[in-house]
C-alpha positions in Angstrom: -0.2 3.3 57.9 -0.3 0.0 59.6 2.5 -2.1 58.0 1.3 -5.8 59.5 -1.7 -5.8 57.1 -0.3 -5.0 53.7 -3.3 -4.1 50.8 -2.9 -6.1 47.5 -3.6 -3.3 44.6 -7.1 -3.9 43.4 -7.9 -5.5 40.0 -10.2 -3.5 37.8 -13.2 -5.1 38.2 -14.9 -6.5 34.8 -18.0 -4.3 33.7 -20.6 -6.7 34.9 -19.7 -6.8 38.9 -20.6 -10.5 40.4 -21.6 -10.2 44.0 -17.7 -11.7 44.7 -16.4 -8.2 43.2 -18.4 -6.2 45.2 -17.7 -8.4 48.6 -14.0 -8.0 47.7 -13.8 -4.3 46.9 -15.9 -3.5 50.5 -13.3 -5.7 52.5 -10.2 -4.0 50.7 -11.9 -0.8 52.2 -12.8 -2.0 55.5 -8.7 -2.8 55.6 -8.1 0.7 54.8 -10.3 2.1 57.3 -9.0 -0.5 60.1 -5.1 0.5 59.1 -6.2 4.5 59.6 -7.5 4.0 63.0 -5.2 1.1 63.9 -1.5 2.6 63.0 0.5 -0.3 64.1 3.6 0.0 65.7 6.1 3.1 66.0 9.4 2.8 66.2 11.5 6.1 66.5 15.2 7.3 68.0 13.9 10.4 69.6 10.3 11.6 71.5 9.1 15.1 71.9 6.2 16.3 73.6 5.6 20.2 73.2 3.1 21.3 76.1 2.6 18.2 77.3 -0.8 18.0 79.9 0.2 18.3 83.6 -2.5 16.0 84.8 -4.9 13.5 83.5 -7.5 15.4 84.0 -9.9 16.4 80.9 -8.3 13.9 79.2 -9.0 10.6 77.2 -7.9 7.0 77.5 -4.4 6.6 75.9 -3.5 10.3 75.9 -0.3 11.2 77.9 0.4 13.6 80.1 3.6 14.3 82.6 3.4 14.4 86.1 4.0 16.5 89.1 7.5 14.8 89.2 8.2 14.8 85.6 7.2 11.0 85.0 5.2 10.7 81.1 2.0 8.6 81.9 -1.0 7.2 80.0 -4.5 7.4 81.2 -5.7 4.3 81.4 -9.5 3.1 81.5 -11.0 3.5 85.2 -8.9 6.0 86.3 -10.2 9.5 87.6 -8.8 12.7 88.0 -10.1 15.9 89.9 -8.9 19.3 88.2 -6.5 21.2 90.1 -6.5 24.6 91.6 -5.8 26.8 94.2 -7.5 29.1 96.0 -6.0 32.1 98.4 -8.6 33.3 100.9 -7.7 37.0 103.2 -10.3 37.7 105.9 -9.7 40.9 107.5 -10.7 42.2 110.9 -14.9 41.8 111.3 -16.3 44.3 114.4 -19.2 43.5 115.4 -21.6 45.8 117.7 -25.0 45.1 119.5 
């Protein structure tokens, strides 16, 4: 929960609701839904990523992933990533008669 914008408890409302109860109770939820998508800061001692993405690829802005040389990085907005693979082609010996 986002701890920069702290939610006053609500006051029951009397049983006659003015149009300033209503306005009040829809902007204490409004807070609630901003604080669930907006978490606020994190602060931790320790990090762990368990099968972390190789590659940006397939992924969306803000996620992490770790790179070829072990480096954790963020997609950011305007980046793009091709998928990786690879491909082993044999050929073997073609005779051809006329």
């Amino acid at each position: 929960m986002n701890r920069h914008y702290r939610i006053k408890p609500v006051d029951i409302p009397p049983k006659d609701w003015s149009d300033q109860d209503i306005s009040k109770a829809f902007q204490i939820v409004n807070q609630l839904i901003i604080n669930l998508y907006n978490p606020g800061d994190v602060v931790a001692a320790s990090l762990r990523f368990i099968d972390a993405a190789e590659s940006g690829y397939g992924l969306d802005i803000g996620q992490v992933y770790v790179d070829a040389n072990g480096f954790l990085k963020v997609v950011r907005e305007g980046e793009a990533f091709a998928p990786s693979f690879s491909m082993v082609v044999t050929m073997g010996t073609v005779t051809v008669t006329s």
